[in-house]
C-alpha positions in Angstrom: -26.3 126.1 -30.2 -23.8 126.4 -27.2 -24.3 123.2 -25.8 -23.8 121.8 -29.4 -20.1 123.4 -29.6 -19.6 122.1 -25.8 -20.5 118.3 -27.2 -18.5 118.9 -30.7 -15.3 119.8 -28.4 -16.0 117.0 -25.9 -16.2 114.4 -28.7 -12.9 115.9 -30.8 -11.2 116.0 -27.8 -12.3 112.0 -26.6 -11.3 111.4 -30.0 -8.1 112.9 -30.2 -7.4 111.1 -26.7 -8.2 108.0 -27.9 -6.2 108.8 -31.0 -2.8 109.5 -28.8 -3.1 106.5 -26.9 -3.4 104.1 -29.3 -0.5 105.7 -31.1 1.7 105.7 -27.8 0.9 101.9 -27.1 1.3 100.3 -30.3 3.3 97.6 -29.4 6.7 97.4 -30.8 7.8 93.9 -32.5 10.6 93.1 -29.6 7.2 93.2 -27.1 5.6 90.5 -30.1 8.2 88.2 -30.0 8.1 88.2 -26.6 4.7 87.4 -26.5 4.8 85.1 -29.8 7.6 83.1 -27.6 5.4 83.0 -24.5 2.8 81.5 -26.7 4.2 79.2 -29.1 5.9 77.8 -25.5 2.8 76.8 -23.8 1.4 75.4 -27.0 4.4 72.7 -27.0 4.6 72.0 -23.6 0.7 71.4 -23.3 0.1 69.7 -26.6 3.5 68.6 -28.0 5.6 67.7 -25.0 3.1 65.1 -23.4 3.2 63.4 -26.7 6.9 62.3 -26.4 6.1 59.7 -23.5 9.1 59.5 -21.7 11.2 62.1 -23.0 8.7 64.7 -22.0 11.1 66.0 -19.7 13.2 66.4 -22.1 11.0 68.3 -24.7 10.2 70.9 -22.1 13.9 71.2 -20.8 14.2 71.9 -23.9 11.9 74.4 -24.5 12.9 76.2 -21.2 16.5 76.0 -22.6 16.3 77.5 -25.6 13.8 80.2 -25.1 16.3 83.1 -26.7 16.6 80.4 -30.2 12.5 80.5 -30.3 12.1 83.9 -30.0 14.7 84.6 -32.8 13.3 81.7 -34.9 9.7 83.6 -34.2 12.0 86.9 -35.2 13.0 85.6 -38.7 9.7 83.9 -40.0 7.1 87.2 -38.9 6.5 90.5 -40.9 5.1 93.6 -39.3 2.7 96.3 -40.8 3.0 99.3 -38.7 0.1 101.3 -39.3 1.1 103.9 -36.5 -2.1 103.1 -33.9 -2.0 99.7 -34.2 0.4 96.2 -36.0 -0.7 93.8 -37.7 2.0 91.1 -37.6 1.8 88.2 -39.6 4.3 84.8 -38.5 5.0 81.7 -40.8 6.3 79.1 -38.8 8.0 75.8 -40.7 10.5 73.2 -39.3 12.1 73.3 -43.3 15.5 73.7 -42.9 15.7 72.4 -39.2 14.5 68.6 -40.0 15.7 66.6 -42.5 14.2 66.6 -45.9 11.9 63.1 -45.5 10.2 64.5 -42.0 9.3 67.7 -43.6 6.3 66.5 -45.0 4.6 64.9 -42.4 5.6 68.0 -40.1 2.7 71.0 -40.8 3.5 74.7 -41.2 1.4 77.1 -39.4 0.7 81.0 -40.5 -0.6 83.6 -37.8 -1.9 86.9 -37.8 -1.8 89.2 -34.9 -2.9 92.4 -33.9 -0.8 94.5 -31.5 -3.4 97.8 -30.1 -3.3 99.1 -26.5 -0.4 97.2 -25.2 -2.0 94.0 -25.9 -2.0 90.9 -28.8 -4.6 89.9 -30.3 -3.9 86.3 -32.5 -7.2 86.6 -35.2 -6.0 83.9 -37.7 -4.1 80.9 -36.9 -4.2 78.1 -39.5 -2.3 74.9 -40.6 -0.6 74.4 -44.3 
């Protein structure tokens, strides 16, 4: 019976352990947009910029240049759900207002769902509208 009070403490106390951390590094939403910035970033300059031929300098000067309009642009389109030990931040990312009204439609709109736990992000869902 001793040995079964030792384990129940053990396991309360690895639970309320695991508890604390994963309250003390939920990641705030300044650490998502840096992160959603970072990655949105690489995905142009890999898939997008080599597309533009010879302005592909260009498009990733760009990119490099304007990295504080991203992550504010990445700001304004995500909501997050704080659930104390963990986010779940959900980003809807569209060109609308930024093209004019005849490229809209051929340019697609993309919705992601992250989860921030342990200091880290997790994208689960990322699809194309």
């Amino acid at each position: 019976m001793k040995n079964l009070h030792g384990l129940a403490f053990i396991l309360g106390a690895s639970l309320l352990g695991i508890g604390v951390a994963t309250f003390v590094t939920n990641p705030d939403q300044a650490s998502y947009e840096t992160y959603a910035t970072r990655r949105l970033t690489a995905h142009l300059q890999d898939q997008v910029c080599p597309q533009a031929g010879i302005l592909e300098d260009v498009c990733n000067s760009a990119l490099r240049d304007n990295q504080p309009q991203i992550r504010q642009f990445i700001a304004d389109n995500t909501e997050r759900q704080n659930y104390l030990f963990w986010s779940i931040y959900e980003t809807d990312l569209s060109a609308g207002e930024l093209v004019p009204a005849v490229i809209r439609t051929v340019i697609p709109e993309y919705h992601f769902k992250t989860i921030g736990v342990f200091s880290s992000f997790y994208t689960y869902q990322a699809e194309r509208r």
